[in-house]
C-alpha positions as a LaTeX table, in Angstrom:
\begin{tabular}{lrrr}
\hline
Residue & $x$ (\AA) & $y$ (\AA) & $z$ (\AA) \\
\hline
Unk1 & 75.82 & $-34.33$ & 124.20 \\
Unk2 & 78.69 & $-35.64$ & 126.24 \\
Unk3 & 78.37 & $-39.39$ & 126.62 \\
Unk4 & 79.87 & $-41.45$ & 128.38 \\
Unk5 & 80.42 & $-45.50$ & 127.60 \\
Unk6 & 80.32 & $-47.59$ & 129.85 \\
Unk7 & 80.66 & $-51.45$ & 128.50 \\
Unk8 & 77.64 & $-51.70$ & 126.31 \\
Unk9 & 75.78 & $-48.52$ & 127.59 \\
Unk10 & 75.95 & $-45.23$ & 126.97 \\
Unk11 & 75.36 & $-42.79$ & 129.55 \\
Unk12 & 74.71 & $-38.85$ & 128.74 \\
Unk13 & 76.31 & $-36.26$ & 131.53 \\
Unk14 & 72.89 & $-34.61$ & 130.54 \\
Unk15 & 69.34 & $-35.62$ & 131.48 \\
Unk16 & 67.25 & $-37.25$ & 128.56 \\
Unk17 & 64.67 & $-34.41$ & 129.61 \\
Unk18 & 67.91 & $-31.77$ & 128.96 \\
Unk19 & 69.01 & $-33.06$ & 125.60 \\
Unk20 & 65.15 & $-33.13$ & 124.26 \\
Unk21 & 64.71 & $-29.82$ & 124.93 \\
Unk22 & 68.37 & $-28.74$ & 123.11 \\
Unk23 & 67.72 & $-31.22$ & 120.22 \\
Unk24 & 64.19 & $-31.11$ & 119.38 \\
Unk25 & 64.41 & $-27.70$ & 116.64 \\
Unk26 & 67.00 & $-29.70$ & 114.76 \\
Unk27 & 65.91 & $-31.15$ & 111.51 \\
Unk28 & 67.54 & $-33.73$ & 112.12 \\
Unk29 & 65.41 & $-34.85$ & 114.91 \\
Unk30 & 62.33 & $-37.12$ & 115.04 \\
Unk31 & 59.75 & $-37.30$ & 117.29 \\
Unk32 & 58.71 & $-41.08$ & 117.95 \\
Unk33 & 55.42 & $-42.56$ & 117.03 \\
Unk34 & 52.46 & $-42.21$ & 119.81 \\
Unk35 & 52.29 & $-45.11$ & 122.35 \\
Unk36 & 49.87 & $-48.23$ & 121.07 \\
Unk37 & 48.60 & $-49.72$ & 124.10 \\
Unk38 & 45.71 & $-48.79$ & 125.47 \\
Unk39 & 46.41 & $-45.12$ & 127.85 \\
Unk40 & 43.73 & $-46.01$ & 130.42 \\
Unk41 & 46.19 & $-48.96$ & 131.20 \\
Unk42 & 48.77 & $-47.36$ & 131.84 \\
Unk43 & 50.51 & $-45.27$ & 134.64 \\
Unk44 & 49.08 & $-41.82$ & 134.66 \\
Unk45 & 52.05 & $-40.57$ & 136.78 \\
Unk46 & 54.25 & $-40.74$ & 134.77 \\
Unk47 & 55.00 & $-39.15$ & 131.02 \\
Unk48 & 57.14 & $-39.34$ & 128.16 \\
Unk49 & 57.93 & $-35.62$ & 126.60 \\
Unk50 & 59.25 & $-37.80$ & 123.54 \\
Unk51 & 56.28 & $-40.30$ & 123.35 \\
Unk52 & 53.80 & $-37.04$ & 124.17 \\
Unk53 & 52.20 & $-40.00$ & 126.48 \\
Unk54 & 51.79 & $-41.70$ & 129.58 \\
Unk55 & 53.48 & $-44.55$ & 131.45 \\
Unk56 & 56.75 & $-43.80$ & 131.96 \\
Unk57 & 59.00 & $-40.87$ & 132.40 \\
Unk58 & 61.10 & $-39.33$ & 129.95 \\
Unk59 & 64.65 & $-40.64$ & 131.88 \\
Unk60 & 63.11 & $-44.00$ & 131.34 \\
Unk61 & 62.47 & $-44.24$ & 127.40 \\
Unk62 & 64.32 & $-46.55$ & 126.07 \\
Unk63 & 63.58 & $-45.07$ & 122.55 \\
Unk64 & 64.45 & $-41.87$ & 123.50 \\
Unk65 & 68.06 & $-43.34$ & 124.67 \\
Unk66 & 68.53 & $-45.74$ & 121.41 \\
Unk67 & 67.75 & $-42.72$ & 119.41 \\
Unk68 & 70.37 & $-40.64$ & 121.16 \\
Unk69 & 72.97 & $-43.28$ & 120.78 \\
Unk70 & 72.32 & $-43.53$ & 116.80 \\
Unk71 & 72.87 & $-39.66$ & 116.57 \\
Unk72 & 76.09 & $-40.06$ & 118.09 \\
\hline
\end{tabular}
């Protein structure tokens, strides 16, 4: 996982989607708890490989990226 900071971000040279796929056998790694809101509220277009869900993409998760920053 390369990173890159950049003043209070972090910023992988990978794609969240990328480093999932690499990092998910480890046993170090956790999957994140299943969405709570309600899933026919939210965008069916778009899903979350580390949420297993719906309503946003995996680039997007903010989880996924805070997670990712604590491994490091």
């Amino acid at each position: 996982m390369n990173e890159v900071r950049e003043g209070r971000e972090m910023y992988f040279k990978n794609s969240p989607s990328q480093i999932l796929s690499k990092i998910q056998g480890q046993p170090w790694f956790r999957w994140s708890a299943p969405m709570q809101s309600d899933e026919s509220k939210r965008d069916q277009n778009l899903r979350c490989d580390y949420h297993n869900g719906v309503d946003h993409t995996t680039g997007q998760c903010r989880f996924l990226q805070t997670f990712l920053e604590n491994q490091i």
